[in-house]
C-alpha positions as CSV (number, residue, x, y, z in Angstrom):
1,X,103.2,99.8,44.6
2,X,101.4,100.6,47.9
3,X,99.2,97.3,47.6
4,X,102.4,95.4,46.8
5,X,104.0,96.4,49.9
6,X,101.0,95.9,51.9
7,X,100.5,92.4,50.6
8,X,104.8,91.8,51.6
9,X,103.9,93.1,55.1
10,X,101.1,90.4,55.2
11,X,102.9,87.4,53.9
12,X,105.7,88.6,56.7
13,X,103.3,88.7,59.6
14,X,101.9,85.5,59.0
15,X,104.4,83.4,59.3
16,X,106.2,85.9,62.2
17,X,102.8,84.9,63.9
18,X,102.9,81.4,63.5
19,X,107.0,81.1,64.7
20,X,105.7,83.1,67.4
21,X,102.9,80.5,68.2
22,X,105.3,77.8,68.6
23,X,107.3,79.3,71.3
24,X,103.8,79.8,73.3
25,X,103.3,77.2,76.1
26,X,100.0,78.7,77.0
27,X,97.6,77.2,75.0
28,X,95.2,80.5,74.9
29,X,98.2,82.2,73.7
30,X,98.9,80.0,71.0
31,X,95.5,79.6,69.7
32,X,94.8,83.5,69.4
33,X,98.0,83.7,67.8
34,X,97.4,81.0,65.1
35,X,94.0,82.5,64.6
36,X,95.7,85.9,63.9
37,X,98.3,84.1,61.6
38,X,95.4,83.1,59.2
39,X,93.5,86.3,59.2
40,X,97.0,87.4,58.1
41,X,97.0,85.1,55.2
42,X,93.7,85.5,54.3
43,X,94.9,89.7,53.8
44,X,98.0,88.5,51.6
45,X,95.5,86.3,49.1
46,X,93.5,89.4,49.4
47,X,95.8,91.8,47.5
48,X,97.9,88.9,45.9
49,X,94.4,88.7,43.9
50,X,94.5,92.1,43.2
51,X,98.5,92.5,42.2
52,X,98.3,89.1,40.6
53,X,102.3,88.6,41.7
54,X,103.2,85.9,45.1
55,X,105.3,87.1,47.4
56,X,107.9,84.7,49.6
57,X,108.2,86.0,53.3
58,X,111.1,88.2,53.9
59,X,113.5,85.8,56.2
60,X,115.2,88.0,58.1
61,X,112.0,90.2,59.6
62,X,110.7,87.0,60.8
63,X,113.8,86.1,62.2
64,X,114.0,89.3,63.4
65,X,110.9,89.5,65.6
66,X,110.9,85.9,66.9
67,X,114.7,87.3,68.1
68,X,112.9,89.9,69.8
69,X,110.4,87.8,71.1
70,X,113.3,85.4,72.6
71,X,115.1,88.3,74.3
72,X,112.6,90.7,74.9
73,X,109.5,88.8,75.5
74,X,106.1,88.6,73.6
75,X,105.0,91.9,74.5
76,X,107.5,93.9,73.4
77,X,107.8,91.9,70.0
78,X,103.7,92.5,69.5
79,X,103.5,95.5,70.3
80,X,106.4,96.6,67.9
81,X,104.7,94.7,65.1
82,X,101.6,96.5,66.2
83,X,103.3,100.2,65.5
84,X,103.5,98.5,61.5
85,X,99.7,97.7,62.3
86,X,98.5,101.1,63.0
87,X,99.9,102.3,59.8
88,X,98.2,99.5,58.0
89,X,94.7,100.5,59.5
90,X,95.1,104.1,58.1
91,X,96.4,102.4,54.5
92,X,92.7,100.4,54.3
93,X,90.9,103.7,55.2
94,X,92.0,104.9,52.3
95,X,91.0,101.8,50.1
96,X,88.1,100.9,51.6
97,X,85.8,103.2,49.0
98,X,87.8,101.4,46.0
99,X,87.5,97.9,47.6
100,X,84.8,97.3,49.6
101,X,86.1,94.0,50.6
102,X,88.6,95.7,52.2
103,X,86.5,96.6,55.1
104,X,86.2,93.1,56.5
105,X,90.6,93.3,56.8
106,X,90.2,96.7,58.2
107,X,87.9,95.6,61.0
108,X,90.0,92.2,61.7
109,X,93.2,94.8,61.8
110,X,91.7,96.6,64.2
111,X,90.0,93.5,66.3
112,X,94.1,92.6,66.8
113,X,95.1,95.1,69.3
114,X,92.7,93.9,71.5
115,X,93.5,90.1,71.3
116,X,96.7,90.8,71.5
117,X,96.2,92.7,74.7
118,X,95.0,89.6,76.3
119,X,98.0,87.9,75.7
120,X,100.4,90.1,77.9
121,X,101.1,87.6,80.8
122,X,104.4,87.9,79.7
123,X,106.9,86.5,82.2
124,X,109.9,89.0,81.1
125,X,107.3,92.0,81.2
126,X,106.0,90.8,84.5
127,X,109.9,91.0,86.1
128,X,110.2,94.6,84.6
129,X,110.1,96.0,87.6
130,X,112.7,93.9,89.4
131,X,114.9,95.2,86.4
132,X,113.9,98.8,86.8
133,X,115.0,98.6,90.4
134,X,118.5,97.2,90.0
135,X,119.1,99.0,87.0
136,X,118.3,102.4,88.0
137,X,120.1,101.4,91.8
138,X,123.2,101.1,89.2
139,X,122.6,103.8,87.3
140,X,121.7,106.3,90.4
141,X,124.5,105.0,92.6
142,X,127.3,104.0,90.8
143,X,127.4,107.7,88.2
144,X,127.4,109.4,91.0
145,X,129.7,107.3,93.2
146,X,132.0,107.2,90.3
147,X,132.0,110.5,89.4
148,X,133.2,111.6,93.1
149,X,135.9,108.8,93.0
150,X,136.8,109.5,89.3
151,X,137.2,113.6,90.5
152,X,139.4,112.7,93.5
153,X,141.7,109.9,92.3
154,X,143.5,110.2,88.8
155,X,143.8,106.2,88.3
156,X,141.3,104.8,86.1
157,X,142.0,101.0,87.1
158,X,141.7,101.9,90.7
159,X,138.1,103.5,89.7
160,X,137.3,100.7,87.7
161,X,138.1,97.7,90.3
162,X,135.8,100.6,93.0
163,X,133.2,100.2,91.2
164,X,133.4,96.2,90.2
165,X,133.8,95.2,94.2
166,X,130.7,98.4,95.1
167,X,128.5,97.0,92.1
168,X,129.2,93.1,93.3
169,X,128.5,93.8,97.0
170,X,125.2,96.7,96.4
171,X,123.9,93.7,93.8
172,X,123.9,91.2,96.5
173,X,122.3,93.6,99.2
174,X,119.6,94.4,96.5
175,X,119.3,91.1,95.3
176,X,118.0,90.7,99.2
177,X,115.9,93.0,99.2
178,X,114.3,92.5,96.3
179,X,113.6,88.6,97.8
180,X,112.1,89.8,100.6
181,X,109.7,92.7,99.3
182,X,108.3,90.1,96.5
183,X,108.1,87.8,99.3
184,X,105.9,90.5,101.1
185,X,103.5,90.3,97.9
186,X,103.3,86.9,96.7
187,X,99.4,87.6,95.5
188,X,101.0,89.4,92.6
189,X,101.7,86.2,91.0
190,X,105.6,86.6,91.3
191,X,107.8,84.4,92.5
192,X,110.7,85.6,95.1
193,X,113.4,84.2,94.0
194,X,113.0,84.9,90.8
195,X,112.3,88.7,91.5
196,X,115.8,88.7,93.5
197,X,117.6,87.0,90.4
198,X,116.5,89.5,88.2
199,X,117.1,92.6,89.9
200,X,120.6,91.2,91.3
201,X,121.2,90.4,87.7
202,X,120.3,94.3,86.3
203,X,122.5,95.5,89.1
204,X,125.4,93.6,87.8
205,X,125.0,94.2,84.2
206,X,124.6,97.8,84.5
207,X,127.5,97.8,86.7
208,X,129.8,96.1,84.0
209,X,128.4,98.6,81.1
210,X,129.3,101.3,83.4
211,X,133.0,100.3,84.7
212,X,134.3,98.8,81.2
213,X,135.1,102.0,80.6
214,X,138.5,102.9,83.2
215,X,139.8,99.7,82.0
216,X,140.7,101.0,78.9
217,X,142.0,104.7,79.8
218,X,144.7,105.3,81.6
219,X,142.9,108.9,83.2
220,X,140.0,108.7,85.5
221,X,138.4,111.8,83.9
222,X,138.7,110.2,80.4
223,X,137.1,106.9,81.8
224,X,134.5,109.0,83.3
225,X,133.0,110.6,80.0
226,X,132.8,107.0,78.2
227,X,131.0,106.2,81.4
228,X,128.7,108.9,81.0
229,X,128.2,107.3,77.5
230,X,127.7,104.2,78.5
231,X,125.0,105.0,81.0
232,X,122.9,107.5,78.6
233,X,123.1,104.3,75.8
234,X,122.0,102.1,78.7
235,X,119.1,104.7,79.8
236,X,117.9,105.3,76.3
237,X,117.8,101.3,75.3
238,X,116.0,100.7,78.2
239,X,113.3,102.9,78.1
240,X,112.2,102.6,74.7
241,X,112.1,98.9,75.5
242,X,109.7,99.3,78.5
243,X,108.3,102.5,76.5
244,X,107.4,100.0,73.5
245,X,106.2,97.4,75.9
246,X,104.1,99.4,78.6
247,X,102.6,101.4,75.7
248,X,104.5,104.2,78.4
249,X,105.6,107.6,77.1
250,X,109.6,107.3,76.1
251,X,110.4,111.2,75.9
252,X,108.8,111.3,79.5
253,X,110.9,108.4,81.1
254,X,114.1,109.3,79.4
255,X,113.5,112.5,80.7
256,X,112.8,111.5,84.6
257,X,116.2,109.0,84.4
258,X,118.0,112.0,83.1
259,X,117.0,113.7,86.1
260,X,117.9,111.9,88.6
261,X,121.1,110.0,87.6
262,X,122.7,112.8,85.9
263,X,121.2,114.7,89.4
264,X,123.1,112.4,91.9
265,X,126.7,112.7,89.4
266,X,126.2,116.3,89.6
267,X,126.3,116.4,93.1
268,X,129.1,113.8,93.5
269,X,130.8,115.9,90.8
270,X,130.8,118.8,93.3
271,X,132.1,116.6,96.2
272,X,135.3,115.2,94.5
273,X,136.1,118.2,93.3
274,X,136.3,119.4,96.6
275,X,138.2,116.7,97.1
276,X,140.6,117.1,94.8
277,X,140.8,120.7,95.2
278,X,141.4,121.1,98.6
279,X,142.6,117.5,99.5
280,X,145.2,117.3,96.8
281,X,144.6,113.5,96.4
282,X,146.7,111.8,93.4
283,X,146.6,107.8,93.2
C-alpha cells in the first residue's frame, strides 16, 4: 500500500514537473526541470515493477501546482512539492535494506533540493519585499487608523469610504517611495517601476480586504471586528506563503505581524475611545 502510494506520488510529480518546464523561459530552468521530470519517471517504473499495477496521474494535483506556480511563482510551488519530498526521503530509508535499488532514487531525491535551489530567480519571489512593505504599511496603518475612527464615529459607511480615500492616497505616496528607494539600488537586479507597482498594488489590495467590511454593517464597531478578521486571514495567508517560499520560520513571522499591527490598533483603540468618551462624537 505504501509502495503504491509512493509510485502515485511519482507518476504526479512527473508530469507537474514537466507542465512546470513549459512555463520556464529560462532555458537553465527548464532543462533542470525536464531532467528532474525523468528521474521522476524513472522512480514510478521503479515501483510500478514492484506493484505490477500503472498508475494515471492524478489531474487535479498537477493542475493544482502549476496554479500555484501561476500565482505564486516557482518557488513557492517547489518548495511546497519539496515538503512531499522530504517525506519521500525518509520512506526510501526505510526500503533501502529490502531494495537495494532503491538507493540510487534516494540519492537522486535528495540531489533535488539542491537543483532546485538554483532555480529560485523567481521574479514574484524577487518583488516579495515590495509586497511586504505595502502590505504591512496597510495592515500597520490602516487597523490602527480604523480602529480610532471606528471608536469615535458610529457610521460604518463613513469608516469605510475613510479608509478607501486614506488607502488610495498612502498607496500612491508608497507607490513613490518605493520607485525611488529601488531606484537607489538598481544593482539588485530590480527594476523601479516595477518595485513601485507592486508595493502600490499590496497597499491597495490590503486596503480593500480591510474596508469591505463597514460596507456591509450598519455599526462601526461591528465593521471593526470583521476587520480584525480580515486582517489576521490576510496576515496568516501571507506568511505562510513567504514562510513556504523563504524556507522562513511561519510561527515566528506571524508572531512579529501580530505584534505590531494588533500593537498600533491597540493604541488607536485607546485614542477613540477617548474620543468618544469625552468628545461625545456620533456621525
Amino acid at each position: 500500500m505504501e509502495a503504491l502510494k509512493q509510485q502515485q506520488n511519482e507518476i504526479n510529480e512527473f508530469f507537474i514537473y514537466m507542465e512546470l518546464s513549459k512555463l520556464q523561459k529560462d532555458p537553465h530552468n527548464k532543462k533542470i526541470l525536464q531532467e528532474i521530470a525523468l528521474q521522476e519517471k524513472e522512480h514510478y517504473t521503479f515501483w510500478k515493477n514492484i506493484t505490477g499495477k500503472d498508475l494515471k496521474p492524478q489531474k487535479f494535483v498537477v493542475l493544482w501546482y502549476v496554479f500555484l506556480a501561476r500565482l505564486f511563482g516557482l518557488s513557492f510551488a517547489l518548495k511546497l512539492m519539496e515538503r512531499g519530498e522530504e517525506r519521500a526521503q525518509a520512506f526510501y530509508r526505510r526500503l533501502i535494506m529490502k531494495y537495494p535499488e532503491a538507493k540510487k532514487i534516494f540519492d537522486e531525491e535528495n540531489m533535488h533540493e539542491a537543483k532546485l535551489l538554483s532555480l529560485l530567480n523567481d521574479s514574484k519571489l524577487r518583488y516579495a519585499g515590495a509586497v511586504v512593505l505595502g502590505m504591512n504599511d496597510a495592515l500597520v496603518e490602516l487597523t490602527g487608523t480604523l480602529t480610532g475612527i471606528a471608536l469615535a464615529f458610529n457610521n460604518a459607511q463613513y469608516v469605510g469610504i475613510t479608509g478607501i480615500i486614506m488607502g488610495v492616497a498612502a498607496s500612491l505616496s508608497m507607490a513613490g517611495s518605493a520607485y525611488l528607494e529601488a531606484r537607489e539600488n538598481q544593482d539588485s537586479g530590480i527594476k523601479p517601476s516595477k518595485y513601485a507597482l507592486y508595493t502600490g498594488f499590496a497597499y491597495i489590495l490590503t486596503t480593500v480586504f480591510l474596508v469591505t467590511p463597514f460596507f456591509f454593517v450598519v455599526k462601526a464597531k461591528v465593521g471593526l471586528a470583521f476587520m480584525f478578521l480580515s486582517a489576521t486571514l490576510a496576515i496568516i495567508i501571507y506568511n505562510f506563503y513567504i514562510a513556504v517560499a523563504k524556507d522562513e520560520d511561519f510561527s515566528k513571522r506571524v508572531r512579529e505581524m501580530f505584534v505590531i499591527t494588533f500593537g498600533v490598533a491597540l493604541i488607536s483603540f485607546v485614542i477613540g475611545y477617548v474620543v468618544n468618551r469625552y468628545f461625545g462624537i456620533e456621525i
